[in-house]
PLY file of the C-alpha trace (Angstrom):
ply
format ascii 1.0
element vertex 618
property float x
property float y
property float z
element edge 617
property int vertex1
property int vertex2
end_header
44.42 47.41 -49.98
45.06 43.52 -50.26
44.62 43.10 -54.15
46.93 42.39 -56.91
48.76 45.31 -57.90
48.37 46.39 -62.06
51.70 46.29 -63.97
50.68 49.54 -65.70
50.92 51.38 -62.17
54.85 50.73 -61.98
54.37 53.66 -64.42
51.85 56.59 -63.10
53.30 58.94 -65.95
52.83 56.11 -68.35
49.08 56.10 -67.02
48.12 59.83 -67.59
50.08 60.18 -70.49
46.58 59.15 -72.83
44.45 61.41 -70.70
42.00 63.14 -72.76
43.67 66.16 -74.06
41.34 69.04 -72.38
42.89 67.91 -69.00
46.33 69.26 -68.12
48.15 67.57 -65.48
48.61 69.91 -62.41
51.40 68.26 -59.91
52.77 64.84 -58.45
50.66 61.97 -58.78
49.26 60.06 -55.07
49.56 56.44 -56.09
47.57 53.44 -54.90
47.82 49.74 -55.90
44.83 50.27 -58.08
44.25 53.78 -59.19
46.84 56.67 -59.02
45.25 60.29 -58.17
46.39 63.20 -59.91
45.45 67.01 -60.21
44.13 68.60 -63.34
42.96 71.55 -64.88
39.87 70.79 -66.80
39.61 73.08 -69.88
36.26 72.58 -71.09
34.46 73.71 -67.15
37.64 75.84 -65.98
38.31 74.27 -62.50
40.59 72.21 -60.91
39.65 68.39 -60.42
40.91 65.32 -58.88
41.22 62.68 -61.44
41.19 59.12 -60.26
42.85 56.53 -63.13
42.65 53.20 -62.56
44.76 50.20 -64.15
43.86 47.76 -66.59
43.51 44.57 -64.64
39.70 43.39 -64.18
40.02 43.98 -60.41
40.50 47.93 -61.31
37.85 48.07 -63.44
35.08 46.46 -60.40
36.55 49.06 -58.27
36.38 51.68 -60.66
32.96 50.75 -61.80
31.87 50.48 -57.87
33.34 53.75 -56.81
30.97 55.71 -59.49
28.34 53.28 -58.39
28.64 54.65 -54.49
29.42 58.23 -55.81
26.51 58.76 -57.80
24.12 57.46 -55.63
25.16 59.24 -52.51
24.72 62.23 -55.53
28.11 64.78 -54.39
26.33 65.41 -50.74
28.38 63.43 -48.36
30.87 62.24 -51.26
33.14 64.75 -53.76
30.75 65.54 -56.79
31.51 63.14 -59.39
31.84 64.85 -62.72
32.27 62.80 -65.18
33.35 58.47 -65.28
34.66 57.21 -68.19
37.66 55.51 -70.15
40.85 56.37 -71.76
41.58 55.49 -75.44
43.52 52.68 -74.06
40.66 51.32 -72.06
41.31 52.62 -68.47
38.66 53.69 -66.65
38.71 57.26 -64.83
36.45 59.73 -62.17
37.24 62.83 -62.36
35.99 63.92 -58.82
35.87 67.44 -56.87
38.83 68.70 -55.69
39.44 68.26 -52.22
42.69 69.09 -49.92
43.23 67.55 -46.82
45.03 65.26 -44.86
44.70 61.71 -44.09
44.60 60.52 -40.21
47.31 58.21 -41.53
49.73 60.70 -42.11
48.33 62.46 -38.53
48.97 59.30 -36.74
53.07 59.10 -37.57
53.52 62.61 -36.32
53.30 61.22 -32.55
50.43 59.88 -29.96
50.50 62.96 -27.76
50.04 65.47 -30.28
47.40 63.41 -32.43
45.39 61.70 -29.46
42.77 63.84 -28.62
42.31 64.99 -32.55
42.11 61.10 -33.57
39.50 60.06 -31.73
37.65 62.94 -32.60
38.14 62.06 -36.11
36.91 58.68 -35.36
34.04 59.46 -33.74
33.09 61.58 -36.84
34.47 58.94 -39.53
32.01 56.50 -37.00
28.71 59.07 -37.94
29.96 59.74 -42.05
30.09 55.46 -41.87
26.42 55.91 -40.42
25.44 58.41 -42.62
26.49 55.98 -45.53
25.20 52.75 -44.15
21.73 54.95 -44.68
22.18 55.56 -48.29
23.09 51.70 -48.67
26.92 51.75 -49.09
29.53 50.02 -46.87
32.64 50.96 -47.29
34.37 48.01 -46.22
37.89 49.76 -46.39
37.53 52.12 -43.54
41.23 52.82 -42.75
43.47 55.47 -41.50
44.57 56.60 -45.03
41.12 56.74 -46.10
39.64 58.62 -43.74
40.22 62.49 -44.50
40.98 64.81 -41.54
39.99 69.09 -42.28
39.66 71.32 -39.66
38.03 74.79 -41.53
38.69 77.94 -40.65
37.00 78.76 -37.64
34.84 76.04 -37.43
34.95 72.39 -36.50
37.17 69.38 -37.18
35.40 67.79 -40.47
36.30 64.28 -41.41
36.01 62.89 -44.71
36.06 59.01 -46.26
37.74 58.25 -49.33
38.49 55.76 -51.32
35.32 53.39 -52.43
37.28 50.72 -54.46
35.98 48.20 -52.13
32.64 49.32 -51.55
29.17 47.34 -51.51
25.81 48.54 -52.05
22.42 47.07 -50.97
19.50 47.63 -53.33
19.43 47.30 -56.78
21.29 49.18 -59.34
18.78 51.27 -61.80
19.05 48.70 -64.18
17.11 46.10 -62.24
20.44 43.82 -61.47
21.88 43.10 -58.23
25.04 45.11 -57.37
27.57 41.68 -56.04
30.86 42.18 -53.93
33.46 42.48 -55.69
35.94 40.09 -54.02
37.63 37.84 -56.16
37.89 34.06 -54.87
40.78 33.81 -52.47
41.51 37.21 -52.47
39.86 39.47 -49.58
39.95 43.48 -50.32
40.42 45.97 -47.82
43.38 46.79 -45.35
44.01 43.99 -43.63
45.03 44.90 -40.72
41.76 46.97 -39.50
39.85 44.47 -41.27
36.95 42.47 -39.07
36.96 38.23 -37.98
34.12 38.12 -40.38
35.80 39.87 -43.43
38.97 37.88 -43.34
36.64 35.06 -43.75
35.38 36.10 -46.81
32.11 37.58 -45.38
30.76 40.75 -47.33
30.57 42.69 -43.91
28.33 45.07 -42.39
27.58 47.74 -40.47
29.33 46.20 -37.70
32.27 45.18 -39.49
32.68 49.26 -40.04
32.45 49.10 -36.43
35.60 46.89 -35.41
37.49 48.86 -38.77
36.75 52.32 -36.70
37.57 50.67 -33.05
41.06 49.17 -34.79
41.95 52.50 -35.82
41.22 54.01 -32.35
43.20 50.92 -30.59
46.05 52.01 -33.07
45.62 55.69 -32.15
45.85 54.68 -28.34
48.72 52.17 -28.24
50.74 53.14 -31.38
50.17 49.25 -33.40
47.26 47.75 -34.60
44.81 45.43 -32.71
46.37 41.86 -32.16
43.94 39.08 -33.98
43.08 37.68 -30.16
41.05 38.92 -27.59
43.44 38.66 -24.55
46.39 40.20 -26.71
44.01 43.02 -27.49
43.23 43.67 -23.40
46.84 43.31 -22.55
47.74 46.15 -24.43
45.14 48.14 -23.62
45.91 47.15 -19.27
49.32 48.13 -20.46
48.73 51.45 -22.12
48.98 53.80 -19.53
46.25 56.84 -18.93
43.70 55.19 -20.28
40.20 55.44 -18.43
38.22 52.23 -17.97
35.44 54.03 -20.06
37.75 54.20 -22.77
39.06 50.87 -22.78
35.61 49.46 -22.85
34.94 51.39 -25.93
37.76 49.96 -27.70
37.14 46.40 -25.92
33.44 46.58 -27.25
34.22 47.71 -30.84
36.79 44.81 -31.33
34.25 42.02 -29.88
35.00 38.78 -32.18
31.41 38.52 -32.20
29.09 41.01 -34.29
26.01 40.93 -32.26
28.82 42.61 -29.32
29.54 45.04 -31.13
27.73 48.59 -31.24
26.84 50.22 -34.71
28.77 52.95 -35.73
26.44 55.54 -34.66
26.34 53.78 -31.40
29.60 53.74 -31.23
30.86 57.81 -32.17
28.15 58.26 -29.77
29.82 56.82 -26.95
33.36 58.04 -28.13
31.31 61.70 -28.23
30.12 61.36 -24.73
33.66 60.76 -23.73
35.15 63.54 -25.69
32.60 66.20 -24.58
33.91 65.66 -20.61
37.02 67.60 -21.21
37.57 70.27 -24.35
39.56 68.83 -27.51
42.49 71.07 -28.28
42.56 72.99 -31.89
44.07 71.17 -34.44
46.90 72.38 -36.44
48.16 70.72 -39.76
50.65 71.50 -42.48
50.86 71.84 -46.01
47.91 69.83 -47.47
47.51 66.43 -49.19
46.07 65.65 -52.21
43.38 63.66 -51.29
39.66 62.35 -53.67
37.59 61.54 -50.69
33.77 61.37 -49.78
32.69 64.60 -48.47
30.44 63.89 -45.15
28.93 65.64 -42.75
30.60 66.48 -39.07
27.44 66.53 -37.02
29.09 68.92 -34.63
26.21 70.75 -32.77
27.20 74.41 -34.36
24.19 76.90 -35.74
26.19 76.48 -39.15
27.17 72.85 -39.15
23.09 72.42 -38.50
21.88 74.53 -41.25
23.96 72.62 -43.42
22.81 69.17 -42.74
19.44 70.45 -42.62
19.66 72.34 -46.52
21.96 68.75 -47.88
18.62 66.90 -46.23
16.12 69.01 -47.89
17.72 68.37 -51.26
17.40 64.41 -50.97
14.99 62.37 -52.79
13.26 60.79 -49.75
13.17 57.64 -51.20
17.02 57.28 -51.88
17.39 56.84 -47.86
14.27 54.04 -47.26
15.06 52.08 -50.58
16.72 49.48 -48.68
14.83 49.90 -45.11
11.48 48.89 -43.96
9.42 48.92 -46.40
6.61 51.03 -47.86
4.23 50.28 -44.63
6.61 51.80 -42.09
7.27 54.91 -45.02
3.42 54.90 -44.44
3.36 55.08 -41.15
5.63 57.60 -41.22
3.56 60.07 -43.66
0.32 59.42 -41.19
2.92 60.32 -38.27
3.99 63.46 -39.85
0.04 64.28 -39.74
0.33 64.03 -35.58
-1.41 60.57 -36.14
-0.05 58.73 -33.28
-1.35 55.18 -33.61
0.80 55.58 -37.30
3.79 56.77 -35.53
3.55 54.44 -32.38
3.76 51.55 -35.50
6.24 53.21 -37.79
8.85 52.78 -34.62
7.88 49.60 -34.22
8.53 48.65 -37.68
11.68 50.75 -37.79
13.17 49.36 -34.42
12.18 45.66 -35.11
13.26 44.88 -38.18
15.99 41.87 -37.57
18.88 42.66 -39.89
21.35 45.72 -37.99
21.78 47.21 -41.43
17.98 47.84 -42.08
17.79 49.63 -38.55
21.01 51.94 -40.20
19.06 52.73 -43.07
16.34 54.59 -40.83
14.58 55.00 -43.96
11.16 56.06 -42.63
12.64 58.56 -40.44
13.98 60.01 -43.56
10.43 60.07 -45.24
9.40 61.66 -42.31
11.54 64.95 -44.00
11.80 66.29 -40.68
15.30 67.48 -40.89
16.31 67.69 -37.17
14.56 64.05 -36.47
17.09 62.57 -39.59
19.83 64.13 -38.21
19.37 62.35 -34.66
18.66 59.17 -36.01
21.29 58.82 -37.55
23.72 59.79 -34.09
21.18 57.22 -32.49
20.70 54.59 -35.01
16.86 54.43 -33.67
13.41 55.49 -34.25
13.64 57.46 -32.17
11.81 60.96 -33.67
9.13 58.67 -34.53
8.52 57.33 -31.31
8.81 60.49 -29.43
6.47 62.56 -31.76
4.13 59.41 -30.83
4.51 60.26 -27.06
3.73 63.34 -27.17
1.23 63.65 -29.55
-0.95 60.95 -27.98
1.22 59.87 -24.27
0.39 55.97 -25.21
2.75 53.46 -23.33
4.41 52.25 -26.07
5.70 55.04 -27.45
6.90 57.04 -24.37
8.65 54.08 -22.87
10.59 53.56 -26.45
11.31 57.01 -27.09
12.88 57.12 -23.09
14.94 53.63 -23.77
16.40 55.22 -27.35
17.38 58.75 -25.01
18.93 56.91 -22.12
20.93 54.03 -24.47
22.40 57.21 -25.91
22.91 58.85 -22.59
20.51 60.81 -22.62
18.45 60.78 -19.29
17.03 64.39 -18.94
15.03 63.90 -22.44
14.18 60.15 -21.56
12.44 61.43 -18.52
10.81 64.36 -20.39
9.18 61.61 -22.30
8.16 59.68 -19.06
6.63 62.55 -17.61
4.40 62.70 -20.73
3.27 58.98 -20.33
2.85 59.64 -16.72
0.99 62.28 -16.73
-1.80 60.46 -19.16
-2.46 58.01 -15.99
0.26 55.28 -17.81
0.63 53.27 -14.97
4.00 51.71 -16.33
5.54 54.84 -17.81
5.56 55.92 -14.49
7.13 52.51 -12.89
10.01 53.31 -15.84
10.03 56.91 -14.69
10.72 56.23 -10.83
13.85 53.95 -12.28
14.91 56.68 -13.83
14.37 58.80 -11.20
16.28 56.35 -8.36
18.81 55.47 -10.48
19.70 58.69 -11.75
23.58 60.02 -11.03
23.77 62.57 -8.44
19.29 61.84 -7.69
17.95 64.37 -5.01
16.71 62.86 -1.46
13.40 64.67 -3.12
13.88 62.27 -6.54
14.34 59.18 -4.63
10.93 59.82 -2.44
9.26 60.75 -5.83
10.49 57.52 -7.17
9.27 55.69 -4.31
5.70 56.91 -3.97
5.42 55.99 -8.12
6.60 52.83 -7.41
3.83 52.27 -5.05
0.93 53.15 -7.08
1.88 51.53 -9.88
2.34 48.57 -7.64
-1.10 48.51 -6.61
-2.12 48.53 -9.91
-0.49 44.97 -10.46
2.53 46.61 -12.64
5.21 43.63 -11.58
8.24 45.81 -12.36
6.99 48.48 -9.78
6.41 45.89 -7.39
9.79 44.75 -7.73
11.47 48.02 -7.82
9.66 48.73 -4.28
10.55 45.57 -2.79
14.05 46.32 -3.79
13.95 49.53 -2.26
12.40 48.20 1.33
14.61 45.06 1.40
16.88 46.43 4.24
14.58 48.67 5.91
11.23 45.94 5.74
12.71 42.63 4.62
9.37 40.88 5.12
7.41 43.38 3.42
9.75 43.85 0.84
9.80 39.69 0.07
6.02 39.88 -0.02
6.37 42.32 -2.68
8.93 40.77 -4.80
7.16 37.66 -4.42
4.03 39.42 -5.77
6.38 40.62 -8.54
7.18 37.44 -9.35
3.50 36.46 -9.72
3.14 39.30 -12.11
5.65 37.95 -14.30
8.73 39.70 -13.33
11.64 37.45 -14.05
13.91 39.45 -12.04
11.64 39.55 -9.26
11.62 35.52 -9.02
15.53 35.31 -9.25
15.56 38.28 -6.27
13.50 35.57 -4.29
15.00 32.59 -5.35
18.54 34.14 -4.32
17.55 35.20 -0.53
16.27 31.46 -0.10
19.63 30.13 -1.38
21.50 32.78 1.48
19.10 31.06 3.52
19.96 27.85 2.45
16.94 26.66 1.17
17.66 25.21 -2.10
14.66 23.42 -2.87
12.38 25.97 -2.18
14.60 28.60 -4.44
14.79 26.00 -7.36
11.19 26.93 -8.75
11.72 30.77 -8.61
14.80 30.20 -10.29
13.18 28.25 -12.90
10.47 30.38 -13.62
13.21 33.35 -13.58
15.34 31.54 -16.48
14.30 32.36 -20.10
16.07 29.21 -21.44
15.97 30.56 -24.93
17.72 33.81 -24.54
19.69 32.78 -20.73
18.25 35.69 -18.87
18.39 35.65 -15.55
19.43 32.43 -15.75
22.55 32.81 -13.81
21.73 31.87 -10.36
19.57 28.63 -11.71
22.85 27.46 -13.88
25.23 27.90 -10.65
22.89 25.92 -8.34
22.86 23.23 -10.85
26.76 23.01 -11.06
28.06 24.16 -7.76
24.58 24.14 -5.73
24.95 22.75 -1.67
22.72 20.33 -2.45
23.30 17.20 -4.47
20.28 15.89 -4.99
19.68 19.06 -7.10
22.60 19.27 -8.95
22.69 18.95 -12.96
26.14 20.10 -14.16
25.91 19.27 -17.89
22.24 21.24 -17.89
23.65 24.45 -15.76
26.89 24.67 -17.73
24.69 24.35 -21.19
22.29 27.67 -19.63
25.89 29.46 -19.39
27.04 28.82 -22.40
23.27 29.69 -24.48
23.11 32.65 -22.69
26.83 34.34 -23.02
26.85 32.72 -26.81
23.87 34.36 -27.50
22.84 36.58 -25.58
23.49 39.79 -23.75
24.42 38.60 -20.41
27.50 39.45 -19.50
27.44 38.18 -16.06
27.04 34.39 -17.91
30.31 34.88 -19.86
31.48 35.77 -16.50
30.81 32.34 -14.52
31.72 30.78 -18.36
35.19 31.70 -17.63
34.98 30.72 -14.30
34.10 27.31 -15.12
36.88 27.41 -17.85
39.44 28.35 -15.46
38.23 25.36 -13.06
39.09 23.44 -16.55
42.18 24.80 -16.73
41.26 26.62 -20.21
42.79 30.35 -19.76
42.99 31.40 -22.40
38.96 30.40 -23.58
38.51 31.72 -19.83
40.40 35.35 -20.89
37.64 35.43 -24.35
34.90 34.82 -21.72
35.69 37.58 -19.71
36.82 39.55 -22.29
33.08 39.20 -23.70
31.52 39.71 -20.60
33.73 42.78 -19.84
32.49 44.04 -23.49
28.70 43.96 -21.83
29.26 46.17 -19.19
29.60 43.15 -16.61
32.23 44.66 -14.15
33.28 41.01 -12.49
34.73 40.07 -16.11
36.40 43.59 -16.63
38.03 43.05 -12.98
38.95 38.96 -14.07
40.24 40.15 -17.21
42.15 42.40 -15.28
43.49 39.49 -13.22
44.34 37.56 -16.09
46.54 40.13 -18.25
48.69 40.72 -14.78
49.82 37.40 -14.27
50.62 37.27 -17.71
0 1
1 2
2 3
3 4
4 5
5 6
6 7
7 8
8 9
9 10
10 11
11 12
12 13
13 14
14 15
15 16
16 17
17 18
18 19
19 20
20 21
21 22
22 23
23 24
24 25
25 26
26 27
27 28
28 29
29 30
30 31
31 32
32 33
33 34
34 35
35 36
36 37
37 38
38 39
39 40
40 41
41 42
42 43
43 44
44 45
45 46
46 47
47 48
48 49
49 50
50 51
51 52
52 53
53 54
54 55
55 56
56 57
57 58
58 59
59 60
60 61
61 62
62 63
63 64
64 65
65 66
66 67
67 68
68 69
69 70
70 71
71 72
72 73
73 74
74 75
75 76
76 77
77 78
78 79
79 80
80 81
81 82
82 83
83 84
84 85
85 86
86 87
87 88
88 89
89 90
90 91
91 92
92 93
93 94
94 95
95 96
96 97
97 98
98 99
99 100
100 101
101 102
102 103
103 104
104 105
105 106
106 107
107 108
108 109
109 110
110 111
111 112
112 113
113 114
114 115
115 116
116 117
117 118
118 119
119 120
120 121
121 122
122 123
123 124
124 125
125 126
126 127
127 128
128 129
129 130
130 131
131 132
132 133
133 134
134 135
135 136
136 137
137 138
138 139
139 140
140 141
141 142
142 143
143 144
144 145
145 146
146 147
147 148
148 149
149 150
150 151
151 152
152 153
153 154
154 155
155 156
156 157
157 158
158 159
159 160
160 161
161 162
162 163
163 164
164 165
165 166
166 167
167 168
168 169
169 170
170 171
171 172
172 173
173 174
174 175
175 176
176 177
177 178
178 179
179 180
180 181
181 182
182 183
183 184
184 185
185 186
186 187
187 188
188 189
189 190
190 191
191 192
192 193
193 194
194 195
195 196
196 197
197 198
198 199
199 200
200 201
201 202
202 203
203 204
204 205
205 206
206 207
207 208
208 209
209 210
210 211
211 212
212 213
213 214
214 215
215 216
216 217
217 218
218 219
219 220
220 221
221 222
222 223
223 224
224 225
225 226
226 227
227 228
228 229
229 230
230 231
231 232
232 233
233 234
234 235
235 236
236 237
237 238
238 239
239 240
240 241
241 242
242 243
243 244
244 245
245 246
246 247
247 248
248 249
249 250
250 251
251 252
252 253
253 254
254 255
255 256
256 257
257 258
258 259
259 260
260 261
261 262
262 263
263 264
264 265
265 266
266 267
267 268
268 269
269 270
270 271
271 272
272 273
273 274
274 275
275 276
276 277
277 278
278 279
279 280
280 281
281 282
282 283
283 284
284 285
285 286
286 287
287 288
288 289
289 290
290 291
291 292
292 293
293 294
294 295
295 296
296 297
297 298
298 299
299 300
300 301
301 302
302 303
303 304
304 305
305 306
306 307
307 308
308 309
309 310
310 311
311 312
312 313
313 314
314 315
315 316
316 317
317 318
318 319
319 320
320 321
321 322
322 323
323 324
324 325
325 326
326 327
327 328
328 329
329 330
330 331
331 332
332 333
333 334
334 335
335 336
336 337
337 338
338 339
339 340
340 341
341 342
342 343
343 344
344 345
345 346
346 347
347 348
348 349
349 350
350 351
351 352
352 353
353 354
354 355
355 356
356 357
357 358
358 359
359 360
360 361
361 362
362 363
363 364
364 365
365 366
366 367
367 368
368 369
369 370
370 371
371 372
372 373
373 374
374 375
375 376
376 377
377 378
378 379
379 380
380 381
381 382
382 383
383 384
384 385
385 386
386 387
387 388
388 389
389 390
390 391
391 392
392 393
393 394
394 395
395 396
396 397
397 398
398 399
399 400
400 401
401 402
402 403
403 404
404 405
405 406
406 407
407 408
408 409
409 410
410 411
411 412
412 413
413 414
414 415
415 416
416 417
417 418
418 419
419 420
420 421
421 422
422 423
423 424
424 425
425 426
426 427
427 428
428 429
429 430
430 431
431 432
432 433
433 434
434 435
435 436
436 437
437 438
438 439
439 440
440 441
441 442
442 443
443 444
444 445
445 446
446 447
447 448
448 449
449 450
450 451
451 452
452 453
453 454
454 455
455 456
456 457
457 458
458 459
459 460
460 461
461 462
462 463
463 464
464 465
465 466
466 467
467 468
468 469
469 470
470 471
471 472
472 473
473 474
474 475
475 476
476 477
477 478
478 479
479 480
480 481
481 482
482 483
483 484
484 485
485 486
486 487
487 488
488 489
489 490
490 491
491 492
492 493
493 494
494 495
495 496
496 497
497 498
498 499
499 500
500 501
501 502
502 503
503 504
504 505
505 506
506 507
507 508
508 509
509 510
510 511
511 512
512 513
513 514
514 515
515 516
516 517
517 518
518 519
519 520
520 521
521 522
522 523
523 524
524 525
525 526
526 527
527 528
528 529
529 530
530 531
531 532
532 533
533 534
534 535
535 536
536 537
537 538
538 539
539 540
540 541
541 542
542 543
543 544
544 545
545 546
546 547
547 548
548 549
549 550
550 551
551 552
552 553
553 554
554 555
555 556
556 557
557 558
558 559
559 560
560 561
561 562
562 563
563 564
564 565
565 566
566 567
567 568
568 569
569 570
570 571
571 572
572 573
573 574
574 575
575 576
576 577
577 578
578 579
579 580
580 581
581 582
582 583
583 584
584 585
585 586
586 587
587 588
588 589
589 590
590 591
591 592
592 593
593 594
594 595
595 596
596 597
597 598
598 599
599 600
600 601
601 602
602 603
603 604
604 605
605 606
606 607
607 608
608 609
609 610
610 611
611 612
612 613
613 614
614 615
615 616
616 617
């Protein structure tokens, strides 16, 4: 941790030696630049503890008064049960916390990459849900670090992870007395370990949900290449190109989670999802450790999909106050909404995943809190793996099959790779006569991996009838399909897309006309393709304008300023793509190397491959 350290901690004996006298000191001391950790017997309830002493200096005292902060309000579920806070008679505040033995991923990592690989990212796919799991209860950790993350493997069951360590913690909400809890940095003086730390934080920026993200994806980077992340974007994908057996899947992961930019980044739940996915194609060795470490950590749960690792989410859920979870969410009208939807009202839960999903902060989404006043157990414990409304959304669908709901609940299942319960949900929608459920569902359908001859006919024939209904994306999706087999018929139909208001539909068109060299007659599909404001489909309009055949139509500063908007601020990965292009024509490689590097981090394969390019010529 970056903070001054105390001169009474050049001393730990000199520290517990005014303990109060019904604790008896039980072993060596684990010392930290803030607060030293030792085991004790405590007399008066006959049980060993794990007493946390912190120094004198005012820095100790935040941290010790923001650790009991986070530990009583997560109330000894996902933290150790804190039994008592106080102070010394020389003024020192303590915790004495539950007992826990462990040991930290820290001391994992130095014993060698091939025998901690596999069991590290596991650990930080599970330190990605506790970080969830906390972001819901209105704590960030802001510290998230190998030696605070707690690695158990129980007898016989699964590999557990624990946090620790909540010196540098801050909690949304208010405190009980009425007064906003503040960070606790100091001017000047940024807490946290540095070197997993995110661009943001080393600013001076409180952090977030996705500054937990880049913490875990540093970590993981660490776990894969043996050093911490490099502060720049092309170091980081050199050493990843460089870092051999690594899958491009993998890589992406890391790529994503160490974005520069927030809004690139997944949320932790996002992000152990994605790490889960990958783990669950081949089976994780067992995990053998040695003689434990003392370690005071936050107890969390594992989420591994076990009959007992369920139950006991599902009785720590039950014991909640339902309120502790939406305090900081979405308000009391989505907790409405929620109560109705609990009733099988749909209309209530159709709008309680509306309000859930489109509230604007990242943080508030985390919080899920009218899921949690939902108190259906199973539907808490997937939103928080999904970071979504999703429970909400799908009781909606198939309660009362409306639009809305179905096609939500299917895009929450298939952004978490789920594609046989997102079509479940279509089916629903479909079945009700929802015209564009099924369009959605014969996507699904066509693009599915390994889709039957039988699927893709299926898909076809929906796409038809929900074209003739005047649903544009069905009309696009079967002139797609026809385009090499009826190029005239297909054009007719995109063209009728386009009509409908299918963006993608207009830039289809207005890109065969440019192969046909007709750039005039593309420019107003093009236009009406681009969403200036976000750069959506946008692409082919902003490379006519700078590198278009035709002169006369050419407007380089407006075309380069449509690239720019839309990989700034957008999703687009294809625009950081041409960005860098248009860099490198500048001679700018290295700003060409972030484009790509961005682009690569939104899936856009052309920026992975130039990336690629980049980091081999040195």
């Amino acid at each position: 941790m970056q903070a001054n350290t105390c001169a009474p901690l050049d001393n730990p004996c000199s520290m517990t030696a005014d303990l109060p006298s019904r604790y008896l000191v039980a072993g060596q001391p684990m010392r930290g630049n803030m607060a030293v950790v030792q085991r004790v017997w405590d007399n008066a309830a006959q049980r060993l503890a794990a007493l946390k002493l912190y120094g004198t200096h005012p820095l100790a005292s935040a941290a010790a008064a923001r650790e009991a902060a986070a530990l009583t309000r997560v109330g000894g579920t996902v933290a150790p049960a804190l039994y008592e806070a106080g102070h010394t008679a020389t003024g020192r505040a303590y915790l004495l916390l539950e007992l826990i033995d462990g040991h930290s991923l820290a001391d994992h990592m130095k014993r060698g990459k091939s025998a901690a690989l596999r069991v590290g990212m596991t650990a930080v796919a599970a330190a990605a849900e506790a970080t969830a799991a906390l972001l819901c209860q209105g704590i960030i950790h802001r510290d998230i670090a190998p030696a605070n993350i707690l690695v158990i493997l129980p007898e016989g069951g699964p590999l557990e992870v624990r946090l620790i360590d909540f010196g540098c913690a801050h909690l949304t909400g208010k405190a009980r007395s009425g007064t906003e809890y503040l960070p606790i940095d100091p001017p000047g003086l940024t807490l946290g370990t540095r070197a997993y730390l995110a661009p943001e934080r080393l600013k001076g920026e409180i952090g977030g949900a996705r500054s937990e993200t880049f913490s875990l994806a540093a970590i993981l980077f660490e776990i894969l290449t043996g050093a911490p992340p490099p502060p720049d974007a092309f170091e980081i994908a050199r050493a990843l190109e460089k870092t051999r057996g690594l899958t491009a899947g993998l890589r992406a992961i890391v790529v994503r989670g160490l974005a520069p930019d927030t809004a690139d980044r997944p949320a932790p739940a996002e992000f152990a999802a994605s790490l889960r996915a990958l783990l669950a194609s081949a089976r994780a060795p067992a995990w053998r450790s040695a003689s434990p470490t003392l370690v005071a950590g936050t107890a969390v749960i594992a989420f591994a999909i076990t009959c007992a690792a369920q139950k006991a989410v599902h009785a720590w859920i039950a014991r909640r106050d339902a309120h502790a979870c939406a305090f900081a969410a979405v308000g009391e009208e989505a907790a409405a909404c929620a109560r109705a939807c609990k009733r099988d009202d749909a209309d209530a839960c159709a709008k309680g995943a509306t309000l859930a999903g489109s509230a604007g902060d990242p943080e508030v989404v985390e919080m899920l809190g009218a899921a949690c006043r939902l108190r259906d157990q199973r539907a808490c414990v997937e939103l928080w793996r999904s970071v979504s409304p999703l429970p909400a959304a799908a009781r909606a669908c198939a309660v009362g099959g409306d639009s809305a709901s179905c096609l939500e609940a299917a895009r929450l299942d298939l952004a978490a790779g789920r594609t046989a319960e997102a079509a479940k949900h279509l089916e629903t929608g479909c079945a009700r006569g929802k015209q564009d459920v099924c369009a959605r569902l014969g996507e699904v359908l066509d693009e599915a991996e390994g889709a039957s001859d039988a699927d893709r006919r299926r898909a076809a024939r929906l796409f038809e009838d929900a074209c003739k209904t005047g649903v544009a994306d069905a009309c696009y999706h079967q002139g797609r399909a026809l385009a090499e087999s009826d190029p005239a018929f297909a054009e007719a139909l995109l063209q009728k897309a386009c009509d409908l208001g299918s963006a993608a539909a207009c830039a289809w068109v207005g890109k065969a006309l440019l192969r046909r060299h007709q750039p005039a007659a593309a420019l107003p599909y093009l236009e009406r393709a681009c969403d200036a404001a976000t750069g959506n489909f946008c692409g082919p309009l902003a490379r006519l304008l700078v590198w278009g055949e035709d002169p006369k139509l050419r407007d380089p500063a407006r075309g380069a300023a449509l690239i720019d908007r839309a990989c700034a601020g957008g999703k687009v990965g294809a625009a950081c793509y041409w960005r860098g292009v248009m860099q490198i024509e500048n001679g700018e490689t290295k700003d060409a190397a972030r484009s790509y590097g961005k682009g690569c981090a939104r899936g856009d394969e052309r920026s992975c491959e130039a990336l690629a390019t980049l980091v081999s010529k040195g």
